[in-house]
C-alpha positions as CSV (number, residue, x, y, z in Angstrom):
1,X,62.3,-30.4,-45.0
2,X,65.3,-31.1,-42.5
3,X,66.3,-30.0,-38.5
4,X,69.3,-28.3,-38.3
5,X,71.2,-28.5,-34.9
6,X,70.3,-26.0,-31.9
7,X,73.5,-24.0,-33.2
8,X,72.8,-23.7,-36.3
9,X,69.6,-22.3,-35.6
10,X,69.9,-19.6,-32.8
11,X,73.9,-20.0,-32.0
12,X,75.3,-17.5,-34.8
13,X,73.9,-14.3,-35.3
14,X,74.7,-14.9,-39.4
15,X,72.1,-17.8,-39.5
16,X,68.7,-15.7,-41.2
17,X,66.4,-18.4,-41.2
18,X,65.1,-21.4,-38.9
19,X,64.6,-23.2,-41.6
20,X,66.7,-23.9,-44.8
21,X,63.6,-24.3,-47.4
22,X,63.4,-25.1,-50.9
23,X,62.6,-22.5,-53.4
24,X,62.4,-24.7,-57.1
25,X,59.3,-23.5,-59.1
26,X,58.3,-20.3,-56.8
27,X,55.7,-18.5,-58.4
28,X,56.1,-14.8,-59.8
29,X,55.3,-12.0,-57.7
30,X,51.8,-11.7,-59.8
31,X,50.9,-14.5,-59.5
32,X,51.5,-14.3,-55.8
33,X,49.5,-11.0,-55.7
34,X,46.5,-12.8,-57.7
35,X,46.8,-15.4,-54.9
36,X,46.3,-13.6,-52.2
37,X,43.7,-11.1,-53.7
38,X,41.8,-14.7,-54.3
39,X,42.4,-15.7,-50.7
40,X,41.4,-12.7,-49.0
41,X,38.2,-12.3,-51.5
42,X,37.3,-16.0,-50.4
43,X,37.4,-15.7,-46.7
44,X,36.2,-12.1,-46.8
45,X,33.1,-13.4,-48.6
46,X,32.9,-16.4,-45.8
47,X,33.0,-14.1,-42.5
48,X,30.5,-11.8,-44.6
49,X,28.0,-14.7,-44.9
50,X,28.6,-15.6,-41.5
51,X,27.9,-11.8,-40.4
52,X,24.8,-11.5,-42.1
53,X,23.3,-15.2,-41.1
54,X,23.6,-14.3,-37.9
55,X,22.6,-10.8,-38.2
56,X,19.4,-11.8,-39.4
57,X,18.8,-14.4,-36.6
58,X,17.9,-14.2,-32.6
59,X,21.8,-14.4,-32.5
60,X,21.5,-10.6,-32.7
61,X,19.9,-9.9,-29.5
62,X,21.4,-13.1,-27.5
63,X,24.2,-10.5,-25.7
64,X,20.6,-9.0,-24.1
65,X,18.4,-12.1,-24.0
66,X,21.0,-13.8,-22.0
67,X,21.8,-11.7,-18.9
68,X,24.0,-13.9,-17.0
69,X,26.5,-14.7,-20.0
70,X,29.8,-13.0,-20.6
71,X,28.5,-11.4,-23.9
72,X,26.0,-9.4,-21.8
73,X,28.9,-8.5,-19.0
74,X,31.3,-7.5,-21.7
75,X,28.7,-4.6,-23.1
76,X,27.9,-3.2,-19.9
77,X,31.5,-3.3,-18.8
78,X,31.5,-1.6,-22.5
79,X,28.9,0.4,-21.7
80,X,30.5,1.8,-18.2
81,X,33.9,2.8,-20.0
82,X,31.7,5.2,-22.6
83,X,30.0,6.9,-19.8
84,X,32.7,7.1,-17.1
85,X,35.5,7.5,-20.0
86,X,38.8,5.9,-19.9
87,X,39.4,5.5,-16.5
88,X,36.8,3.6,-15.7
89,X,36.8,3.8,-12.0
90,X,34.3,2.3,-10.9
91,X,34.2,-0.5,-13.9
92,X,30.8,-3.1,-14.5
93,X,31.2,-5.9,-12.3
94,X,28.7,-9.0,-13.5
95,X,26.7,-10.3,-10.6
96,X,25.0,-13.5,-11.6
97,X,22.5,-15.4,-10.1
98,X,24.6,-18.0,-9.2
99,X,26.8,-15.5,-7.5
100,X,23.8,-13.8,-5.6
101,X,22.8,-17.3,-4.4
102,X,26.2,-17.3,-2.4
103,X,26.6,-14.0,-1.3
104,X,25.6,-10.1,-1.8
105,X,27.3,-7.9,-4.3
106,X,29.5,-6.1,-1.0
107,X,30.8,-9.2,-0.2
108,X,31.7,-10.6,-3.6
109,X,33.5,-6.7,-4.0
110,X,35.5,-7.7,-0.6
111,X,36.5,-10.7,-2.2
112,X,37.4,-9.2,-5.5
113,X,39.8,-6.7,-3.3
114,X,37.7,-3.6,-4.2
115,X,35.3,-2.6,-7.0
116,X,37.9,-0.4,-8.7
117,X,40.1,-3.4,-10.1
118,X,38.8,-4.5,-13.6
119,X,36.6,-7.9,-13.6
120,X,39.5,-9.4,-16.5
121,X,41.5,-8.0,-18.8
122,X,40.5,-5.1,-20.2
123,X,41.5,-4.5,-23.7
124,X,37.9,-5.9,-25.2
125,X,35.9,-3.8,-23.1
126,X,37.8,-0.7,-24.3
127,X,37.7,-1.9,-27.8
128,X,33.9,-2.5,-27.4
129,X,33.2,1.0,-26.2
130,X,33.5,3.5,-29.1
131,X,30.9,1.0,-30.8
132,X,27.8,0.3,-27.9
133,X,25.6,2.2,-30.1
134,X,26.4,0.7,-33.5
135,X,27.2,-2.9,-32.3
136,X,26.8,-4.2,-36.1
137,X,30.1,-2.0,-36.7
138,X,31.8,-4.2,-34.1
139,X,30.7,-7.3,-35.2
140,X,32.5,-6.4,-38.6
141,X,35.6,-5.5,-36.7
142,X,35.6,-9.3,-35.2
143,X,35.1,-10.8,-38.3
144,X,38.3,-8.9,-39.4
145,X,39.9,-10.2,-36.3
146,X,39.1,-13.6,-37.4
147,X,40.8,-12.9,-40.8
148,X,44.0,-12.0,-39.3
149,X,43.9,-14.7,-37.1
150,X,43.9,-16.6,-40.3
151,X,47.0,-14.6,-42.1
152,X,48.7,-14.7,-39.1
153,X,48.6,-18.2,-38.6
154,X,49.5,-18.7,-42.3
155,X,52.2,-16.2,-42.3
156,X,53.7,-17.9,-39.0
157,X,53.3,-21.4,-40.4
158,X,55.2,-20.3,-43.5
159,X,57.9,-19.1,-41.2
160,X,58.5,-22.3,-39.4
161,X,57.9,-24.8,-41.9
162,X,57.7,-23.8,-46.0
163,X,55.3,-21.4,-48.0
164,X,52.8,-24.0,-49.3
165,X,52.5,-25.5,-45.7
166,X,51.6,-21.6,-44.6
167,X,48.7,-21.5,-47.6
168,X,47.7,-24.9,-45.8
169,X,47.6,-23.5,-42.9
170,X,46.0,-20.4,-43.9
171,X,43.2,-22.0,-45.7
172,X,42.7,-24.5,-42.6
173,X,42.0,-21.5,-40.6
174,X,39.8,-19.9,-43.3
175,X,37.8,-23.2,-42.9
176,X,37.6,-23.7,-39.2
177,X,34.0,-23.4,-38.4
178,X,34.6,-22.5,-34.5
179,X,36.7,-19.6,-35.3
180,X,33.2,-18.0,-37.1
181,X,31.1,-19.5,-34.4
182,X,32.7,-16.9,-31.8
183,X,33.6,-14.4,-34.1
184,X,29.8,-13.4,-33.7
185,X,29.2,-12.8,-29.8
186,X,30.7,-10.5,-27.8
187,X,33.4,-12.3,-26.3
188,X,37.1,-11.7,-25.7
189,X,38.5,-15.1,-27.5
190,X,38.7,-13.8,-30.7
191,X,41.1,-11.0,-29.7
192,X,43.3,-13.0,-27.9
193,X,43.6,-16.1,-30.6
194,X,44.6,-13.0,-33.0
195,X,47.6,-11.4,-30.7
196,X,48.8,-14.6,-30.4
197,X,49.1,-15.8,-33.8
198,X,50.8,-12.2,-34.3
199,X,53.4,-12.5,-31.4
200,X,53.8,-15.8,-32.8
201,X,54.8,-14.9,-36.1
202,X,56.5,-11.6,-34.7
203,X,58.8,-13.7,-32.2
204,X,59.5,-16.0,-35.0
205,X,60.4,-13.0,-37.9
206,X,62.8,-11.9,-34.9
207,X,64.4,-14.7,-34.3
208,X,65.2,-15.9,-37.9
209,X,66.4,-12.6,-38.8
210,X,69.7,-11.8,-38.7
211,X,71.1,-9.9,-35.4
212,X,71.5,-6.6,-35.5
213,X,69.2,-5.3,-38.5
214,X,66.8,-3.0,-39.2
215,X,64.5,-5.8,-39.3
216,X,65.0,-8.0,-36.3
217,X,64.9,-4.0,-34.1
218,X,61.5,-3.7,-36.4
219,X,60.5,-7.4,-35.2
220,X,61.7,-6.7,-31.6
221,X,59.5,-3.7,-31.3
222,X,56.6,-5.3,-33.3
223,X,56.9,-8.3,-30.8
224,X,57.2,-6.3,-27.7
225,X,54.4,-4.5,-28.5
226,X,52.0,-7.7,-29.3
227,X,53.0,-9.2,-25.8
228,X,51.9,-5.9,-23.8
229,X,48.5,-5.8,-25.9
230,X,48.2,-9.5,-25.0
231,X,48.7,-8.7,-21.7
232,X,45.7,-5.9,-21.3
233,X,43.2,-8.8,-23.4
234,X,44.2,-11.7,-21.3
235,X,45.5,-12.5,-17.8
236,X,47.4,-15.7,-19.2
237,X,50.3,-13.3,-20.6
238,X,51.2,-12.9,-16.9
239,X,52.7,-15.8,-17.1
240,X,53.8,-15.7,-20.9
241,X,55.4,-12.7,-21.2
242,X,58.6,-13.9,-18.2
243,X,58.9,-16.6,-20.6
244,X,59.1,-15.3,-23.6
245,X,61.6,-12.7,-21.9
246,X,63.6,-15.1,-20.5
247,X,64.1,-17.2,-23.5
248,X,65.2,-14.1,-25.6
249,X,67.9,-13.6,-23.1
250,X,69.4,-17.3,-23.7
251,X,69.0,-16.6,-27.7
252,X,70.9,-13.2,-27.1
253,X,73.3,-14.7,-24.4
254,X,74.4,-17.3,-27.6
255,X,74.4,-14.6,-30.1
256,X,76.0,-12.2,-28.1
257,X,73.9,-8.9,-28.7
258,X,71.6,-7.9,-26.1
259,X,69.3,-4.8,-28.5
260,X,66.8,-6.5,-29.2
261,X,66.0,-7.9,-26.3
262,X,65.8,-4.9,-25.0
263,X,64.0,-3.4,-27.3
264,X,61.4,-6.0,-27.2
265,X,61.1,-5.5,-23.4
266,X,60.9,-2.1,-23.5
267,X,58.2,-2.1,-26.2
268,X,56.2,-4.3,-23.5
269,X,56.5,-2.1,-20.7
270,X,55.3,0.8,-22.9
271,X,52.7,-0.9,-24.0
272,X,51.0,-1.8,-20.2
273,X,52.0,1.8,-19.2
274,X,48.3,2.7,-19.6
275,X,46.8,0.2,-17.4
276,X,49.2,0.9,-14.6
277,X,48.7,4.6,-14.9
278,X,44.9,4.0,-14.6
279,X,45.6,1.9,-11.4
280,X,47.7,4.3,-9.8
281,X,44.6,6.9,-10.4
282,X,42.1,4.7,-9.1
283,X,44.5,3.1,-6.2
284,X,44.4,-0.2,-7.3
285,X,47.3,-2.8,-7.2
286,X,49.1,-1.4,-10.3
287,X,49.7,-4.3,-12.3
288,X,46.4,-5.6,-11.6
289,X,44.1,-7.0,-14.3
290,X,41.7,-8.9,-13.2
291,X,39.7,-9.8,-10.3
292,X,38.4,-13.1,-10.7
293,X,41.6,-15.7,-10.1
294,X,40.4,-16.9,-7.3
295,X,36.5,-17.6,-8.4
296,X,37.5,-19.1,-11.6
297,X,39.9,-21.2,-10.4
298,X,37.3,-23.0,-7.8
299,X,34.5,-23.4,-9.5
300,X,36.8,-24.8,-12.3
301,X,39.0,-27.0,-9.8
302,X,37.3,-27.8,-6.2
303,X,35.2,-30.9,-5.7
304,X,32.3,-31.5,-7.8
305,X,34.0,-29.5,-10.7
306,X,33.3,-30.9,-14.0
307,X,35.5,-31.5,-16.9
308,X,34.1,-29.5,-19.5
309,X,31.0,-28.3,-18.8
310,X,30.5,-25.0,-16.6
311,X,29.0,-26.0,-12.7
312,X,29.4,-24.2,-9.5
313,X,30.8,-27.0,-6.8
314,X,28.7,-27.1,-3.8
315,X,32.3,-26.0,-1.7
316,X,32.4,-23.0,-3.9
317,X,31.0,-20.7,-0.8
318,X,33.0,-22.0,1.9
319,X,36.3,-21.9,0.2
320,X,35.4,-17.9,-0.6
321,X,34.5,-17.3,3.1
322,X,37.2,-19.2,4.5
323,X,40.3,-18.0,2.0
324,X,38.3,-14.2,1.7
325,X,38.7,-14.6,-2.3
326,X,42.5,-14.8,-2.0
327,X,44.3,-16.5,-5.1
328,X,46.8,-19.0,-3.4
329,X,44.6,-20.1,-0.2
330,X,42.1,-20.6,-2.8
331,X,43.8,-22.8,-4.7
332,X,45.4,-25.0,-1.4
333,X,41.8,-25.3,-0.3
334,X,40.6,-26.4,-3.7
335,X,42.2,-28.9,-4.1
336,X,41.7,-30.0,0.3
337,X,38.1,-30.0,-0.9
338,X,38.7,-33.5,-2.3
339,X,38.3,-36.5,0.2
340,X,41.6,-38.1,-1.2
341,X,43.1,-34.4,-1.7
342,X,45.4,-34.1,-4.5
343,X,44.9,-37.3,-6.0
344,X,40.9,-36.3,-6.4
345,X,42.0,-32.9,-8.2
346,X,44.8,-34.5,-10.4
347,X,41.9,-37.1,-11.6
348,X,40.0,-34.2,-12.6
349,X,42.8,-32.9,-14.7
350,X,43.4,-35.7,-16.5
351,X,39.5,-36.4,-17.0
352,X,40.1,-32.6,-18.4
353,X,42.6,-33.4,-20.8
354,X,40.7,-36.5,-21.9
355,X,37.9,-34.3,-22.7
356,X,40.1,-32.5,-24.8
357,X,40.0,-35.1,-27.2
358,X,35.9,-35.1,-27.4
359,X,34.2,-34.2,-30.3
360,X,31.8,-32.4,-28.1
361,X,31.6,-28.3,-28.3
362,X,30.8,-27.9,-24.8
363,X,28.6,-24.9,-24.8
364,X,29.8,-21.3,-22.9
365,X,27.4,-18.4,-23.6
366,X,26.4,-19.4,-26.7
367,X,26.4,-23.1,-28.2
368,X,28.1,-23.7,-31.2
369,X,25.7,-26.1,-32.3
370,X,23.1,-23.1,-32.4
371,X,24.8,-21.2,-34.2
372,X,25.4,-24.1,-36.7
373,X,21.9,-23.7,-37.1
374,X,22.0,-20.7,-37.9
375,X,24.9,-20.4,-40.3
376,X,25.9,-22.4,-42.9
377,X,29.8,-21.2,-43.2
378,X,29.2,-23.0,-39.2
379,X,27.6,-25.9,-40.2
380,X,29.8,-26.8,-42.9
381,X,33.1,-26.0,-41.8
382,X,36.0,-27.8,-40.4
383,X,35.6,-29.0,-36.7
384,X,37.5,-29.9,-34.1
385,X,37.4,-33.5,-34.0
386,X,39.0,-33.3,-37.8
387,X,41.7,-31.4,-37.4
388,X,43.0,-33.1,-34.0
389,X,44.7,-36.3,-35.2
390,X,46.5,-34.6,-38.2
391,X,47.7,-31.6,-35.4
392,X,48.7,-34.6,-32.9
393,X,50.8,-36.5,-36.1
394,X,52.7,-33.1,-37.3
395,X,53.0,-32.7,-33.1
396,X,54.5,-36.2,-32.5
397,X,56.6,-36.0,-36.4
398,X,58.3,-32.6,-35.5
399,X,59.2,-33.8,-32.0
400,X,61.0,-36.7,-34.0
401,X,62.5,-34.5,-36.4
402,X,63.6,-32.1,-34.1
403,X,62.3,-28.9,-35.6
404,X,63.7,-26.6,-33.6
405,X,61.8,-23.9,-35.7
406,X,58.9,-24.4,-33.5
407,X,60.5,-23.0,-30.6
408,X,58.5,-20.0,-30.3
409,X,55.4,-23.1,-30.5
410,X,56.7,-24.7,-27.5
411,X,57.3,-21.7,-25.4
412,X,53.3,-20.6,-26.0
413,X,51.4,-24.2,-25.6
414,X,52.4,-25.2,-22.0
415,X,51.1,-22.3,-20.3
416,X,48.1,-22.1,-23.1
417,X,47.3,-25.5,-22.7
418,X,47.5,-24.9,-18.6
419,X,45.3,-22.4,-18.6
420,X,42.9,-24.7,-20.4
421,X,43.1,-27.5,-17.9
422,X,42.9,-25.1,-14.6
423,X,39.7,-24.1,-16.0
424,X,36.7,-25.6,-17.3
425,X,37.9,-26.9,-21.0
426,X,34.4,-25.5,-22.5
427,X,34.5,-25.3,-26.7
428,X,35.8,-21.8,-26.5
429,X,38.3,-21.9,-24.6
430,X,40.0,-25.1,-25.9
431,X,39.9,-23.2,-29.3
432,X,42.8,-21.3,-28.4
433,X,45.4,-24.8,-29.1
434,X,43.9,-24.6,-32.8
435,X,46.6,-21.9,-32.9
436,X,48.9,-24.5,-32.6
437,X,47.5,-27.6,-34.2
438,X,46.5,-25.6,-37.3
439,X,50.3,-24.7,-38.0
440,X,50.7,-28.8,-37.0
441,X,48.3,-30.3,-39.5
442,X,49.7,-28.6,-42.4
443,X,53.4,-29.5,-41.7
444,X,51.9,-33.1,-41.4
445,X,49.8,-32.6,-44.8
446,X,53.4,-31.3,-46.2
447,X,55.2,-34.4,-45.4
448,X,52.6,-36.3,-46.3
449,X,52.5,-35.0,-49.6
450,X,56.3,-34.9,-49.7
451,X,56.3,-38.7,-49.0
452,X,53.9,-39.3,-51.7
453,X,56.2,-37.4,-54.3
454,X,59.0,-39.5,-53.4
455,X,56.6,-42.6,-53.8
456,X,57.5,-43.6,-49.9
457,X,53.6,-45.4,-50.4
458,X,54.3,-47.7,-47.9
459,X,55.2,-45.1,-44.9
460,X,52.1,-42.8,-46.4
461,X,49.8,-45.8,-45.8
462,X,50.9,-46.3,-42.3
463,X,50.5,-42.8,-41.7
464,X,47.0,-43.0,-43.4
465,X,46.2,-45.8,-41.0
466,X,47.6,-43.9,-37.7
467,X,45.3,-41.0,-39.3
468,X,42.0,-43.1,-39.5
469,X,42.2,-45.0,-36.2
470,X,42.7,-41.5,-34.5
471,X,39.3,-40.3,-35.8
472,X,38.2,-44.1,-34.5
473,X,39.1,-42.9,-31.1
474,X,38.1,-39.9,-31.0
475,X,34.7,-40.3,-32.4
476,X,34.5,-43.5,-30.9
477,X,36.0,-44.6,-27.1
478,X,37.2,-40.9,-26.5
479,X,33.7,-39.0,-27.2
480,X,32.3,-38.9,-23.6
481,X,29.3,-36.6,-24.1
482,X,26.7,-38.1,-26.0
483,X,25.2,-37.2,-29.1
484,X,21.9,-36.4,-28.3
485,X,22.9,-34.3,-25.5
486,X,24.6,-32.2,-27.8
487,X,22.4,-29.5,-27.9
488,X,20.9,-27.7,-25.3
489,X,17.8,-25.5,-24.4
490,X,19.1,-22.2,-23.5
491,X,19.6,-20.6,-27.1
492,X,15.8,-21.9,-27.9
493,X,14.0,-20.9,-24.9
494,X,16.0,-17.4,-24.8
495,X,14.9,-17.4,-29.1
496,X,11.5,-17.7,-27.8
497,X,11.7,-14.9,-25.8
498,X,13.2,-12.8,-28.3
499,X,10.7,-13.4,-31.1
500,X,7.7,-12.0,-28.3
501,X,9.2,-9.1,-27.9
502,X,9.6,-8.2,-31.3
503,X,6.1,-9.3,-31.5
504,X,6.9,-11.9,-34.1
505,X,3.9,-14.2,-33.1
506,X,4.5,-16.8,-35.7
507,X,8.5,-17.5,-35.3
508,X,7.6,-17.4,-31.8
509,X,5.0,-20.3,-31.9
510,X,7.4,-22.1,-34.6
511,X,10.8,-21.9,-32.4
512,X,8.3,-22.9,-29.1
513,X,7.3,-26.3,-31.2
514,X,10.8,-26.8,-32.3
515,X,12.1,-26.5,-29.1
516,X,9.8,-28.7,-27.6
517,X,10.2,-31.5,-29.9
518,X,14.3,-31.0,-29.5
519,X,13.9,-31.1,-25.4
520,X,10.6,-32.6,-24.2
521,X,11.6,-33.2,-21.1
522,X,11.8,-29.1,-20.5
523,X,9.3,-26.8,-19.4
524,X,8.8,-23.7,-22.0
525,X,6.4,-20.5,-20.0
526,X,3.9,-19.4,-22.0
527,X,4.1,-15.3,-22.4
C-alpha cells in the first residue's frame, strides 16, 4: 500500500481510484462467487443462532417486561403509526417514571414544543409498524440489517484499502459479538450503524469513480439517497449531511464538474420530502425530527452526569423549568450547573472519553452481559476491548501514511464520536465507532502481514509489543468499572417476572435463586 498526494487523489477527474492497489494472484470469478456464497452462509447461520437463542429465552418478552426502556417506547410509538396510519399526528411519547417524578406529561409536552413532533427520528418506528403483530418477522429483518452492516463495512474497507483487508474487515464484523447483542431488541442502533456503513461505501464508490459517468451519477444518487434515510433514523445527520455537502463541493470545485453534487443533494432533499410533508400536515416545525435535544443533552451533560452509565442529575428539573426545554439555554445552563462552570463539564468529557477505552459494556435497555448469557454467538464473539488497540494502531499508521482514501472516514467520526461524548457513552451507543475501527484494524492486520512478508520482523515485533501493552491498559489502568459490577439486576428480576406470568413455576424459582446468589444485596418480591 502507498498515499498518493491530495491531487492525485481527488484533483483530476481522470484519477478512478483512491487507492492504486495491487492485483498479483486475484482469484477467478468462481472462486470469488464460492467465497462469498461461504461468507454469507457463515454469518447467516450465526445471526440465525443468535435469533433463535434469544427467541427461546425471556429476551423475547423484555420489550414488555421492561416498560420504561426504549425497546418498549419504540413498539408503542410502532404501535401508534399502525393505528393512526402514516401521519401519525399525535405520535407515542414515553413518559417514564423518572420523568413523572419531575413533572406531568402537559408539561413535559410544553417542553417538547407540542405533542405532534416525533420523540426522535422516525424511520424505525415506521419500519417497526407493518410488523407489531408478527414481531419474530422483524427480528429477522434486524438480523439482516446486521448482515449488511457487515458487507458494507467489508465492501467499504475494500474500497479504501485492498480486497483482502475488506474480507478482514468483513469477517471482523461477522464476529463482533455487540453487533448481535443489539440486533435482538427493538432499538434504532442497528439501522443507523447499517446507513452508515452504506453512505460510507456509497461516498467512497463516488468519489473514486471517475467524473462524469454513469457510475459516479449512479453513486451520487445512491449516496444522496442513504444520507436523507439517515437523516429520518437519526438526528446526528443534522449535522452530517452540511458536511458531507460541503466537502463534495471542494472535490467538485478541484475537478471542475458540479453534477454530481447536485445530484447527490437533490437525492437528499427527496428523500426527507416525506417527513416535512407530514410536518406541514400536522403544523410542526418542518424539518423537525425529534423532540428530545434538550432532555438528552442534560441529563447527559449537567452536574452529577455520569460518564457512562445512564443517571438523571439532581439539576435536571430546574434547568427544564428555567430554559422551558429549549435546546441552546439548555445547553448554557448545563454546563453553569457546575461550581467551577466549564471546566467541571469539560472534566466530564474527558472522563467520557476515558471511558471509551473500558472494557466495560455499560448496560442501556438491555445488558449485553445478559444476553451473553443467553447466546453463545454473544458470548463467544469479539468484544470491544479486542478490537480497540489494533483500530487505534491502523488509526495512528494511516494518519502517518497519509491515506487520503479515508477521507470519507474522517468526515463521519468527529461528529459520530461527538455525539457519543455529549451523551452518556453507554455500550450501545459507543458501538457506532466500530464502523470505523473495524475498517482500522484490518488495514493494520494488512500491514502487519505485509511487513511479515517482507520479513521487516523487527518493526512487526515492535508493533506486536505496542499491540499487547494496549490490551495492558485497557484491561488494566483504563478499566474503571469493576468486574464484579459488571452485571446487573434488571434483566433477572424482570426474567423472574416473566417466567410467572407464563406460569413457568420452576424457571421462575431457578432464575429467583440465580439471581439472588449473583446480587444478594438486592431485594427480589415474592409474587
Amino acid at each position: 500500500m502507498h498515499s498518493q498526494s491530495l491531487e492525485d487523489q481527488i484533483g483530476t477527474p481522470d484519477t478512478p481510484r483512491f487507492v492504486v492497489r495491487e492485483r498479483t494472484g486475484a482469484p477467478t470469478p468462481k472462486a470469488r462467487r464460492w467465497s462469498f456464497a461461504l461468507a454469507g452462509l457463515i454469518v447467516g447461520l450465526l445471526y440465525t443462532a443468535n435469533v433463535f437463542y434469544c427467541e427461546h429465552s425471556t429476551l423475547k418478552f423484555m420489550d414488555v417486561a421492561l416498560p420504561n426502556s426504549d425497546m418498549h417506547a419504540n413498539l408503542m410509538w410502532a404501535r401508534s403509526i399502525r393505528e393512526q396510519g402514516w401521519l401519525n399526528a399525535a405520535p407515542y411519547h414515553p413518559w417514564n417514571d423518572w420523568m413523572q417524578n419531575i413533572a406531568p406529561y402537559s408539561q413535559w409536552v410544553e417542553w417538547w414544543g407540542g405533542e405532534q413532533i416525533f420523540q426522535q427520528s422516525p424511520l424505525y418506528a415506521y419500519l417497526l409498524s407493518p410488523f407489531v403483530e408478527h414481531l419474530i418477522v422483524f427480528r429477522i429483518l434486524q438480523a439482516l440489517m446486521g448482515i449488511g452492516t457487515c458487507v458494507f463495512i467489508g465492501l467499504f474497507t475494500a474500497r479504501m484499502a485492498s480486497r483482502a483487508a475488506g474480507w478482514i474487515a468483513f469477517w471482523l464484523a461477522a464476529l463482533y459479538a455487540p453487533f448481535y447483542a443489539y440486533s435482538w431488541p427493538f432499538l434504532r442502533d442497528g439501522i443507523g450503524w447499517l446507513l452508515t456503513a452504506a453512505a460510507l461505501w456509497a461516498l467512497s464508490e463516488m468519489t473514486a469513480t471517475v467524473w462524469p459517468s454513469g457510475r459516479a451519477r449512479l453513486f451520487g444518487w445512491l449516496a444522496g439517497v442513504l444520507l436523507g434515510l439517515g437523516f429520518l433514523a437519526r438526528e446526528t445527520y443534522l449535522l452530517l449531511i452540511p458536511v458531507v455537502w460541503i466537502t463534495l463541493a471542494c472535490i467538485a470545485w478541484k475537478r471542475g464538474h458540479w453534477g454530481i453534487v447536485t445530484r447527490a443533494a437533490l437525492a437528499t432533499v427527496l428523500t426527507i420530502c416525506p417527513l416535512v410533508y407530514r410536518n406541514w400536515v400536522v403544523k410542526a416545525p418542518l424539518l423537525s425530527s425529534s423532540n428530545r435535544a434538550a432532555e438528552v443533552f442534560i441529563v447527559s451533560n449537567a452536574a452529577g452526569a455520569r460518564p457512562y452509565i445512564f443517571t438523571i442529575p439532581a439539576a435536571t428539573h430546574g434547568i427544564l423549568v428555567e430554559t422551558h426545554g429549549r435546546t441552546w439555554p439548555a445547553i448554557q445552563a448545563s454546563i453553569a450547573s457546575y461550581p467551577d462552570g466549564v471546566r467541571g463539564w469539560a472534566r466530564l468529557q474527558v472522563l467520557r472519553f476515558i471511558s471509551l477505552f473500558d472494557p466495560y459494556e455499560s448496560g442501556d435497555n438491555l445488558s449485553f452481559y445478559f444476553v451473553a448469557h443467553i447466546s453463545p454467538v454473544v458470548r463467544f464473539g469479539l468484544r470491544y476491548w479486542m478490537i480497540l488497540p489494533i483500530a487505534l494502531a491502523g488509526l495512528f499508521l494511516s494518519i502517518a501514511r497519509r491515506e487520503h482514501a479515508q477521507l470519507w472516514m474522517w468526515v463521519f467520526l468527529p461528529i459520530v464520536l461527538s455525539t457519543v461524548l455529549f451523551g452518556t457513552a453507554v455500550s450501545r451507543y459507543r458501538q457506532s465507532l466500530m464502523i470505523f475501527f473495524i475498517p482500522w484494524a484490518a488495514y493494520f492486520l494488512m500491514i502487519m502481514w505485509s511487513l511479515i512478508n517482507r520479513r521487516e520482523f523487527r518493526t512487526s515485533a515492535y508493533w506486536a509489543v505496542a499491540l499487547l501493552a494496549g490490551w495492558a491498559l485497557i484491561c488494566g489502568p483504563l478499566s474503571r468499572q469493576p468486574r464484579g459490577r459488571y452485571e446487573r439486576p434488571q434483566e433477572y428480576f424482570a426474567s423472574v417476572m416473566i417466567y410467572h406470568w407464563l406460569g413457568e413455576e420452576q424457571n421462575e424459582r431457578a432464575m429467583l435463586a440465580f439471581a439472588r446468589r449473583m446480587f444478594p444485596g438486592v431485594s427480589y418480591p415474592e409474587f
